[in-house]
N, C-alpha and C positions, 0 to 999 in steps of 0.2 A: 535898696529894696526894703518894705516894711519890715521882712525878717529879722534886718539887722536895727532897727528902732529900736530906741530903750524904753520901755513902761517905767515911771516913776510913778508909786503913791506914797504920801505920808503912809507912817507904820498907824497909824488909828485906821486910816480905809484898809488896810492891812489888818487888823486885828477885829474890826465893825465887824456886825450883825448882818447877816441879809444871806439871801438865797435867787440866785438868775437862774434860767437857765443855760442848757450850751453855748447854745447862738446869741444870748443875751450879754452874755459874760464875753463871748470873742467880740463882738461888736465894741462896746465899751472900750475893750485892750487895745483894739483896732487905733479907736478914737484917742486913745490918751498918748500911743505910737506915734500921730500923727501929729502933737503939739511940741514944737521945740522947744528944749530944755530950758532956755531962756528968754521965752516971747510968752503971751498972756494968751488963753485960751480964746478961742474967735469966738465969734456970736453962736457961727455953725458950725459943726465939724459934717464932714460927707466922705461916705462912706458909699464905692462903688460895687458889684456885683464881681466886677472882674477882681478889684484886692484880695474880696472877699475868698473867693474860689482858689486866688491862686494861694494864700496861705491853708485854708480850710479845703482841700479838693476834697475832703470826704461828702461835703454837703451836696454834690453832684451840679454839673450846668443845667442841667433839668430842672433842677428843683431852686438855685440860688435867689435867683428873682423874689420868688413868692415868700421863701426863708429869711432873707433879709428883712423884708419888708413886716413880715409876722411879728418878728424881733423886735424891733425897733417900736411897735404898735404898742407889745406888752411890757416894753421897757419902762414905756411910760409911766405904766402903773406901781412901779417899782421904788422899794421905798428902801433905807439903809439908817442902820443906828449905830455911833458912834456914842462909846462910851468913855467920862476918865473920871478921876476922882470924887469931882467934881458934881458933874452933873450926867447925863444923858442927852445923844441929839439926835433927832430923827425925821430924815429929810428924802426928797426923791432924786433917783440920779440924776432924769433930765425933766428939764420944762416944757416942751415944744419938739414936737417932731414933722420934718417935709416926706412928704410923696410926692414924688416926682409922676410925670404919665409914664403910662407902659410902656416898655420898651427903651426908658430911659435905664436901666439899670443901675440906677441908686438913689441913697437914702441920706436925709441928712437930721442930725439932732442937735439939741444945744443943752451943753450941760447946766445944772439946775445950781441955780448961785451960791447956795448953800455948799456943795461939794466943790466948788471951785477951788477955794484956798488948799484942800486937800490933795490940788493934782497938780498945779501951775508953779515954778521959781519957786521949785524947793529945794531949800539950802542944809538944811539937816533934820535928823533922825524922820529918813524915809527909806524903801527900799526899792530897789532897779532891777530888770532884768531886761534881756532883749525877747523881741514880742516872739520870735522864732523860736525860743526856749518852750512854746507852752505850746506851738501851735499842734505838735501832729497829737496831741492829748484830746481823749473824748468826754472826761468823766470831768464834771461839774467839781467834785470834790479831791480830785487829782491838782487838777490848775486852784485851789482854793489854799491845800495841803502845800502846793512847790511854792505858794508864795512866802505861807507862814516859817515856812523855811529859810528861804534864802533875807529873811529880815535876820538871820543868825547866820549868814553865812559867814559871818568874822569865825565864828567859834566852831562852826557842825555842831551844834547842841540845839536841840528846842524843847522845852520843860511846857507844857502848859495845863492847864487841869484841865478832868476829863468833861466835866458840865460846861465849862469856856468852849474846848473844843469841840462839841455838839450845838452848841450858841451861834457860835462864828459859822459853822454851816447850813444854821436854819433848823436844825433836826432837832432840837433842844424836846420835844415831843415823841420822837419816833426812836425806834432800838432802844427800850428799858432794859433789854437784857443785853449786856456786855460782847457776847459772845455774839450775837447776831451783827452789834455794832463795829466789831473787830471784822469778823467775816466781809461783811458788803461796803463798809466804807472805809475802814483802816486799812486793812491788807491790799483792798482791791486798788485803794489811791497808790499806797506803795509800789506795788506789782507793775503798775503802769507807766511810777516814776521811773523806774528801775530800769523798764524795757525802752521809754520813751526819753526819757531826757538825760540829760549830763550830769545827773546824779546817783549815787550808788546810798542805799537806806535802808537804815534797818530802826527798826522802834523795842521797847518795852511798857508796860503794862505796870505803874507802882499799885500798891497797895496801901492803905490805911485801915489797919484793922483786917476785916473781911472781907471790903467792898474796894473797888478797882477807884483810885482818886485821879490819878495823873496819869499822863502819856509823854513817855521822853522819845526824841525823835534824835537818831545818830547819821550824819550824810557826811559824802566827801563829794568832791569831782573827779570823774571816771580818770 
């Protein structure tokens, strides 16, 4: 079953820039589930309605069709930055997306050449989880958060500063006040990891000075 699929990214698409939404983000996970750990990514990956549904039943059989295919439309437009000492990279996840006719019930895309080495025959400093770990999660910054995690899962420690991690979720813009950004996206991801997945999490808040710099993240398995 895909549940049991292991997602591998490099820790850079792990740590990169960017913002999907829901169904944007489960699709992708879908698709990187589906490539074995030691074969080269296809031209296509496809992605049917019924995978979909059966990992994600909250998107409804009603609505999976039309949701799928939404997804995958805006994915297109979808762009990721990868950054190291170095330089800065900034590329889309995929090149090319199918529609199939109606009533075929799926979708298929091909990832964009630039992110390829980031997902295919990686040998070290990446991190793995099985897809079923993320799936019954709704929160964009929930499944963002349990990744950045479990690239520390040697240790249960994750140090990262606090303008990184508002970077890494897009929001580098939004929540100037601390408190707001605690409330709707620190706690709520925690809260969700807590009830949702096979981790137990508690965080802190450092200081420098007067202003909040860092966020330390403490996790174990349940």
């Amino acid at each position: 079953m895909l549940s049991n699929s292991v997602i591998r990214k490099d820790n850079r698409i792990i740590t990169a820039c960017y913002k999907l939404t829901l169904n944007e983000q489960r699709l992708v996970l879908i698709a990187i589930a589906k490539i074995p750990f030691d074969e080269k990514i296809p031209d296509e990956v496809e992605i049917t309605a019924q995978e979909f549904l059966a990992l994600f039943p909250d998107v409804g059989e009603k609505n999976v069709h039309n949701e799928i295919q939404d997804a995958v439309d805006r994915l297109y437009e979808r762009s990721i930055r990868i950054e190291d000492p170095i330089k800065k990279k900034k590329f889309r996840w995929i090149n090319s997306t199918t529609f199939y006719k109606k009533g075929e019930g799926r979708v298929g895309f091909s990832f964009g050449k630039e992110i390829i080495p980031y997902l295919q025959q990686l040998k070290t400093q990446f991190t793995k989880y099985r897809l079923g770990d993320i799936a019954s999660l709704k929160s964009i910054y929930s499944i963002r958060l349990f990744e950045m995690l479990m690239q520390f899962q040697g240790t249960g420690i994750a140090l990262v500063e606090l303008e990184t991690f508002k970077e890494r979720l897009g929001i580098a813009e939004k929540y100037p006040v601390f408190k707001d950004l605690r409330r709707w996206v620190i706690e709520s991801a925690v809260k969700e990891l807590n009830q949702k997945s096979h981790l137990t999490i508690t965080f802190k808040s450092i200081r420098e000075g007067r202003a909040i710099k860092k966020l330390q993240f403490f996790f174990s398995e349940k």
